[in-house]
N, C-alpha and C positions, 0 to 999 in steps of 0.2 A: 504493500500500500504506500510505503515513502516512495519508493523509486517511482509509483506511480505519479503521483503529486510530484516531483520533484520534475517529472519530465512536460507533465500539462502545464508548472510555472514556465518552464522554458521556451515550451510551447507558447502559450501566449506573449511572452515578451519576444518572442521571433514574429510573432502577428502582428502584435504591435509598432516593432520596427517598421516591418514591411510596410503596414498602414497609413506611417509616417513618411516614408519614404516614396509611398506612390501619390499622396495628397502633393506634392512639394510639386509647384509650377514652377517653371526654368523664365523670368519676365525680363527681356529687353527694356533700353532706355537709349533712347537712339542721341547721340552727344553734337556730331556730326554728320554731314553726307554719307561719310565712312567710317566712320567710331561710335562704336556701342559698350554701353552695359551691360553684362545679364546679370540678375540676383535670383540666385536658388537656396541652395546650401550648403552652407560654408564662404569660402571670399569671394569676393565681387571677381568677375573675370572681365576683362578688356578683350574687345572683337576690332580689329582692323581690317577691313575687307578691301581691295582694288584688284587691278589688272594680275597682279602679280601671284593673286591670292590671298587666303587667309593668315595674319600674324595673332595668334591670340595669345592672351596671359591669363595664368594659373586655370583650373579644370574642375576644382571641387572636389567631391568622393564618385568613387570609383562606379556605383550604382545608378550616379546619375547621368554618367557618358550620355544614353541613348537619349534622355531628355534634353541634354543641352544639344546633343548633335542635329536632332529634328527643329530646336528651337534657330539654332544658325542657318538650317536650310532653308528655312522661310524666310530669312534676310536673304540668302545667297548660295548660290549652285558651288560656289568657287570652292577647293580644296583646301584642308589647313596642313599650310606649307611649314607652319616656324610654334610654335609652341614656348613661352619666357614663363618657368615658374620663379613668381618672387619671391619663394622661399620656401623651404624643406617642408612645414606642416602638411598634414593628410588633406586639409578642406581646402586646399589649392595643389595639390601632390596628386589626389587620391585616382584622380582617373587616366595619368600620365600614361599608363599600359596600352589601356583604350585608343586615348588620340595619338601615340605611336604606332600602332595598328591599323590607322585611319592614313596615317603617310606624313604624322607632322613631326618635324625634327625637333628635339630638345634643347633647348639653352638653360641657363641657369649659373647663378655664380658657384662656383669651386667646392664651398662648405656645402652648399647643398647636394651634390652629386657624392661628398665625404659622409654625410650623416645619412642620407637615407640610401649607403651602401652599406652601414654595419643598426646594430640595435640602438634604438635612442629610449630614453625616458623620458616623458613628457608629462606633466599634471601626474606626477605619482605612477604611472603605468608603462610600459615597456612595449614598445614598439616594433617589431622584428623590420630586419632589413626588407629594402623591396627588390622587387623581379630584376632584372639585367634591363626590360625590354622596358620599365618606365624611369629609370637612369638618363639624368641629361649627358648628351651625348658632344654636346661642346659647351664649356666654361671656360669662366674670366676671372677676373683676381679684382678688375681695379672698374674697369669702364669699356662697354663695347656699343659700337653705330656701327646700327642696320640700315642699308637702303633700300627700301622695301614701298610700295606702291606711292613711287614719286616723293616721298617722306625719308625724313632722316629722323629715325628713332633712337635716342639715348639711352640705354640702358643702365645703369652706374649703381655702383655698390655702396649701400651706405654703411659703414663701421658699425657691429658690436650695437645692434637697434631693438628691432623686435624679438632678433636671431644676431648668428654673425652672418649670415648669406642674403642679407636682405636685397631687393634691388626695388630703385624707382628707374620708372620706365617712363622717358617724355618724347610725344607727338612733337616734335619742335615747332612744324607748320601751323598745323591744327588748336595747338596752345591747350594740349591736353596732358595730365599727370596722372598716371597710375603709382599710389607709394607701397601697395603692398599693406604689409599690417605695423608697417612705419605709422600709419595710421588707420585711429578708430574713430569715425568721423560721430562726434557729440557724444562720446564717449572716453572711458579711463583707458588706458590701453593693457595689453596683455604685454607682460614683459616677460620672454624664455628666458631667464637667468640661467639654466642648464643647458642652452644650446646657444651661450654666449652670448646673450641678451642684456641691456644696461636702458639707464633711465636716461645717461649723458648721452648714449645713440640714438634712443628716440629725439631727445631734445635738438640733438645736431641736424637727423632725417628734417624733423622739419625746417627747419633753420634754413638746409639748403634747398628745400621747396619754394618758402616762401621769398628764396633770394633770385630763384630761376623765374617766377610768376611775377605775373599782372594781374587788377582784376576783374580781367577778363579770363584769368586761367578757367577751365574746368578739372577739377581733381576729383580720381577716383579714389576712397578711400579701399583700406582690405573689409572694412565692414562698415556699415552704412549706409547714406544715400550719398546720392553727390554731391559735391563739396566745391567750395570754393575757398581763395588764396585767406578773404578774413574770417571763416571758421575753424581755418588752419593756426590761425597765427593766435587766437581765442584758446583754442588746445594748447600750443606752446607756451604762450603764458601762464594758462593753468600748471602744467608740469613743472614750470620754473617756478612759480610759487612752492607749488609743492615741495620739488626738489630743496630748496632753498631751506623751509621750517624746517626738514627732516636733518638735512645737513646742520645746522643749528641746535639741532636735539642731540645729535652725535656728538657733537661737540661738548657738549651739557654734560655727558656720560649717561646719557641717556637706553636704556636699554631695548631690544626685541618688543618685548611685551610692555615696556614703557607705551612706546610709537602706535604697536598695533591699537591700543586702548583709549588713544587721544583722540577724540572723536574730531576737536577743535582745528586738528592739521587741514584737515579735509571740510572744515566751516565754510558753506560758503557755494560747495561743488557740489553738491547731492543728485545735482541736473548733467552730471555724468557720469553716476551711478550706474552702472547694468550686471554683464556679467562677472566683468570685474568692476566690487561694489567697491565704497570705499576706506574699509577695512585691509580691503585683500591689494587697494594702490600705494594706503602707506607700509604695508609688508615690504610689499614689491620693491620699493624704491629705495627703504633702510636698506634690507639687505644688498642690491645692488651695488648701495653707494662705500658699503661696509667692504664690502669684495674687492 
């Protein structure tokens, strides 16, 4: 009778995934002529369409391939030639297999092709490496431009931010920014401190956003709606406040559970409150800044 029950929980919470995962709409946001949004599940992906074909960035999870690929065909017949994930995590990773299968070449910086070819640990859990065949297949260290439907796309690594492999990726033409989960547009942000993540890399990512932007930029955030150069610059300041009390309390001798319990750091922000609440941004940032 346990094994019984033990397998009908299983059972339903596999039904339930499934449930959730087939409700989930793949919805465009058309930016430009040629530049799109999709929001599904997981980070915002970038659609570049022209003559030359598809350049897209990051893919989601892996189950949701077939919906986001039906959702591009209705923009466009054209193949995806280039594939940029902005960084290692699964909900931009997860269907790399897929759209390699599909004929699109991988890019990505360096540290990402290193961590998601051995085990990572992330939010407490263990990640096993991935297949060979969703592996980026050319990496950079510092900065790479693509010329790619009549545009010169910037790709560029921002130091030790979300991750250490982060990349923004900028439409030069089009006056578009993709930063990846450099940012979390009207939100705290998630900061990997285990896969080399820092609160100074977030703060710099945007720094040099808002130094490349006008505004007129449109910026995609890795979660969110879309965003522009002074929602960006609204989060920057938020973080350097932040940054700034916590580094102060350090100084103080201030401890761990001193910071996490001070509600008064985070007085103020509540209105960027989500997943990561603001308990879990003054964690985040002592320890970073401790490291």
């Amino acid at each position: 009778m346990k094994n019984l029950k033990t397998t009908f929980f299983f059972l339903m919470i596999s039904i339930s995934f499934y449930s959730q995962r087939n409700e989930i709409k793949i919805i465009p946001t058309k930016l430009a002529d040629n530049l799109y949004m999709l929001k599904g599940q997981g980070g915002n992906i970038g659609l570049f369409v022209g003559e030359d074909g598809i350049f897209m960035i990051d893919d989601q999870f892996a189950p949701l391939s077939p919906k986001i690929l039906e959702a591009i065909k209705i923009i466009t017949p054209k193949p995806i030639k280039y594939l940029v994930n902005s960084h290692w995590h699964g909900d931009h990773t997860g269907g790399n297999e897929n759209f390699q299968k599909e004929g699109a070449l991988i890019l990505a910086h360096e540290n990402v092709r290193k961590r998601m070819n051995m085990p990572q640990t992330i939010r407490g859990k263990t990640k096993k490496a991935s297949s060979k065949e969703a592996l980026p297949v050319i990496t950079f260290s510092d900065n790479m431009m693509l010329h790619i439907n009549n545009e010169d796309v910037l790709v560029s690594h921002v130091h030790n931010a979300h991750t250490d492999g982060d990349a923004i990726i900028y439409f030069m033409s089009n006056n578009i920014i993709h930063m990846g989960d450099t940012y979390f547009q009207g939100k705290f942000p998630y900061i990997d401190l285990n896969s080399g993540g820092s609160i100074n890399g977030v703060i710099s990512a945007a720094e040099k956003v808002i130094l490349i932007s006008d505004n007129e930029t449109i910026i995609i955030p890795g979660h969110g709606n879309v965003s522009n150069k002074t929602e960006l610059i609204a989060y920057k300041n938020m973080l350097i406040d932040l940054r700034a009390k916590i580094k102060q309390a350090i100084k103080e001798g201030k401890t761990l559970e001193n910071v996490t319990n001070n509600k008064k750091i985070t007085e103020g922000y509540s209105s960027f409150s989500g997943w990561i609440n603001e308990e879990k941004i003054r964690i985040a940032i002592y320890k970073s800044l401790k490291k």
